[in-house]
N, C-alpha and C positions, 0 to 999 in steps of 0.2 A: 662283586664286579659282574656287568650282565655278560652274559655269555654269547660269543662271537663268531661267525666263521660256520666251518663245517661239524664243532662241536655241537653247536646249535640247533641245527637242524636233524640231527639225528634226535633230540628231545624231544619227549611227546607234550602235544599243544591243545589243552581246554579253553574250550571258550565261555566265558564267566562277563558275562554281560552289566557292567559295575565299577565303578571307579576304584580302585586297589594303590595303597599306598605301602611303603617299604617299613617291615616290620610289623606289619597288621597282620593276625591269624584269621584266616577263613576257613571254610566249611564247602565240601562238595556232597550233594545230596543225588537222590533219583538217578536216572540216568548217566550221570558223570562220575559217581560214586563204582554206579557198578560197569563202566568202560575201566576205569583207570584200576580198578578191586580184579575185576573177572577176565579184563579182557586185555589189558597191559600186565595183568600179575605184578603191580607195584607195590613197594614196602615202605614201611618207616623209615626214612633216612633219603629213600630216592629222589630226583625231580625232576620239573617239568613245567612249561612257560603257560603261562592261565595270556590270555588276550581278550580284550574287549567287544572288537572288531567297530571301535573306533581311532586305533593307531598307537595304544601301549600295549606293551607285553612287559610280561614280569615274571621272573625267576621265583618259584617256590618251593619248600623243601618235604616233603608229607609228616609231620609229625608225631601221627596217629590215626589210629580209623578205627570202627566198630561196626555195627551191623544196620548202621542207618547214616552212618559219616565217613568222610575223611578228610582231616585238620591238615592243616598248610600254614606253612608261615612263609611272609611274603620276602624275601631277600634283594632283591633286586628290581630295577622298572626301568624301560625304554621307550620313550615316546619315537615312534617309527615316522619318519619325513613320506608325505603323500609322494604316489607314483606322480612320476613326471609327466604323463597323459593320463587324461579321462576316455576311455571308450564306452561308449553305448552302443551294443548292437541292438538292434530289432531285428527280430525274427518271426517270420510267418509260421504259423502251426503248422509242420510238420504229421506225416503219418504216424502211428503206433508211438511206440516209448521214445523216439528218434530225438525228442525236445528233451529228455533226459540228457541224455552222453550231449547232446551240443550245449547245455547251459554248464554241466560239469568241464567239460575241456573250454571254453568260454571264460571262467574263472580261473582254471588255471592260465589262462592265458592272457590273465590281467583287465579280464572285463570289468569296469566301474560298475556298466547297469547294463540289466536285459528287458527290454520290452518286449513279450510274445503279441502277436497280432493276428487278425486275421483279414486276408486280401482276396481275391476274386476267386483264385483257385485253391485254396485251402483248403482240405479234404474236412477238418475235422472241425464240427460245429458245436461246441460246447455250451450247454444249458450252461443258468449264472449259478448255479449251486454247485456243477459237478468243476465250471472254470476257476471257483475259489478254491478248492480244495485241491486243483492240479497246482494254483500258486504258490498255495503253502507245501504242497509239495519239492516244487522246486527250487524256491527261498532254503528250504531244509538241503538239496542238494547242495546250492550256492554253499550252504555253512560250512557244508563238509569239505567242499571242495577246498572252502579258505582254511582250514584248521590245516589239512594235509598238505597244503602248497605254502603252508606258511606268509600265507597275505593278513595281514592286520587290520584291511578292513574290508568287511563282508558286503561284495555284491549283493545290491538291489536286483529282487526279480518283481518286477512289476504287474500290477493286472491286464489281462487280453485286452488288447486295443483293436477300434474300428483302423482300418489303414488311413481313414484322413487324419484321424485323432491323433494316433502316434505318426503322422508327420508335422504336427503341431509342437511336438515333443526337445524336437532339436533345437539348440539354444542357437541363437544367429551367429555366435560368433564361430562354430565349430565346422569343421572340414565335413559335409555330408554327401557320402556318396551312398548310390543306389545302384545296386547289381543285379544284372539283364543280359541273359543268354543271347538275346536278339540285337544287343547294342553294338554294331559295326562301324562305328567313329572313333571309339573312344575306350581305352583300354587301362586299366586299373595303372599298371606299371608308365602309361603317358602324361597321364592325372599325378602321378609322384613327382616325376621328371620334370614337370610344369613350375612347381612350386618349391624345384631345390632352391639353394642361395644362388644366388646369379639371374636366374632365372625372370622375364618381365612379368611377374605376379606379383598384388599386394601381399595373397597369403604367404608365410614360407614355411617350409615343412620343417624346420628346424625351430619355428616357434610358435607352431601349432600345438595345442595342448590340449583340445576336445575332436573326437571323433564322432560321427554320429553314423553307425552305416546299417545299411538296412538291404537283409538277404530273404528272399524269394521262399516260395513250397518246392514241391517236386513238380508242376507244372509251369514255374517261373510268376511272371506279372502278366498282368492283359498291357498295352500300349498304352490305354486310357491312364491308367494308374499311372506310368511313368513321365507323361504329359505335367498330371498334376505333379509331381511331386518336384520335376523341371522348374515347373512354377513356383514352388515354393522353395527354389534355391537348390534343391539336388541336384548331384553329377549325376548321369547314367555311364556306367564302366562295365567295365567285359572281363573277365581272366584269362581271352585267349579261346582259341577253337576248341578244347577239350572242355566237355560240358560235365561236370562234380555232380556226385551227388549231394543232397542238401546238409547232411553231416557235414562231410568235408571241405564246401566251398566254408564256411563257417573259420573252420579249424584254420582254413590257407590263409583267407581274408585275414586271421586276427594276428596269425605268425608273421604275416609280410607286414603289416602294421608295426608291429611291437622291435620287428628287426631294423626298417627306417628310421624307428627312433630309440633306437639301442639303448631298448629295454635287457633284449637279450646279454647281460653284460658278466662278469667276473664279482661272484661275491666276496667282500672282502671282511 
């Protein structure tokens, strides 16, 4: 029987990129051999949920290991029902490591996908050799992120986009708002209020199921940018007089999201 509840999640979670059926013996090599060997001190007999990071997870029991292996037999499978929203953030490059900690707390925070980009005031201009290798970097973050938070399927981190391009990005049917320090009409929490039930809007927030929102540098947007992106169907919204830093606005944007649509809820 698969394991449920807060037993569950105290179980350590490999990610085994592979279709796994109940009763099948597998093999952890390289890297996952010596986490779950060196760095869990797992034994013969222990277990621990292998996931795909396409929406199964599966209970397995270690049967054996040796100095290049460790055997598993499969017990158990869950096919995991998708989050009830899709969020995509885009984010501007950030200064120093700063794109680290925000695509990690991003994922936990139930981000489908990350688009990095870069916009007028972007500090950081990355040649195309050293921008692939920040990708794959942060794809690797995403994993980890999802292995520890126990999401089942592993955030998309995308390659750097020009800012028209990733506003190309957003699918027509999804809620896109654009966030601006300078935006004085229109405030994040007005834009919600707009499109509860009752409300005279076609969108309604209770059956909205793609997000697409798109957060600024440390110097914000130019006008010009916000114009176009108007145009191409974004909101421009506000948080309010207290102006975040660009980690944080990040972190609040995705909490007040995920809490309208009570992500936040009671695992059972």
């Amino acid at each position: 029987m698969f394991l449920r509840g807060s037993k569950a999640l105290t179980i350590s979670r490999i990610y085994l990129p592979r279709e796994i059926e109940i009763g099948e013996v597998c093999e952890l090599t390289g890297e996952n051999r010596k986490y779950v060997l060196s760095v869990l001190r797992m034994k013969k007999g222990n277990h621990l949920l292998l996931f795909d990071g396409l929406g199964c997870e599966c209970e397995a029991v270690i049967t054996g290991h040796d100095h290049e292996r460790v055997n598993l037999k499969i017990i158990s499978k869950e096919v995991v029902p998708a989050e009830a929203i899709n969020i995509t953030l885009a984010q501007s490059l950030p200064k120093a490591k700063k794109m680290d900690s925000i695509i990690e707390k991003a994922c936990e925070l139930g981000t489908f996908r990350i688009i990095p980009f870069v916009s007028a005031r972007s500090i950081p201009r990355l040649p195309p050799e050293k921008a692939l290798l920040k990708q794959a970097r942060w794809q690797k973050i995403a994993l980890e992120a999802a292995r520890t938070c126990h999401l089942n399927r592993i955030p998309e981190v995308g390659n750097i986009h020009a800012f028209e391009k990733m506003l190309r990005e957003a699918d027509t049917e999804a809620l896109k708002i654009i966030f601006w320090e300078e935006e004085t009409k229109r405030s994040l929490k007005q834009t919600l209020e707009e499109i509860r039930p009752g409300a005279s809007c076609n969108l309604q927030l209770e059956k909205c199921r793609d997000f697409f929102l798109v957060v600024g540098p440390e110097g914000g947007f130019a006008e010009d940018e916000i114009r176009l992106a108007e145009s191409r169907g974004f909101t421009s919204v506000s948080l309010g007089r207290q102006i975040l830093k660009v980690e944080t606005a990040a972190i609040v944007i995705l909490s007040i999201i995920q809490y309208e649509r009570g992500a936040f809820g009671v695992t059972k």
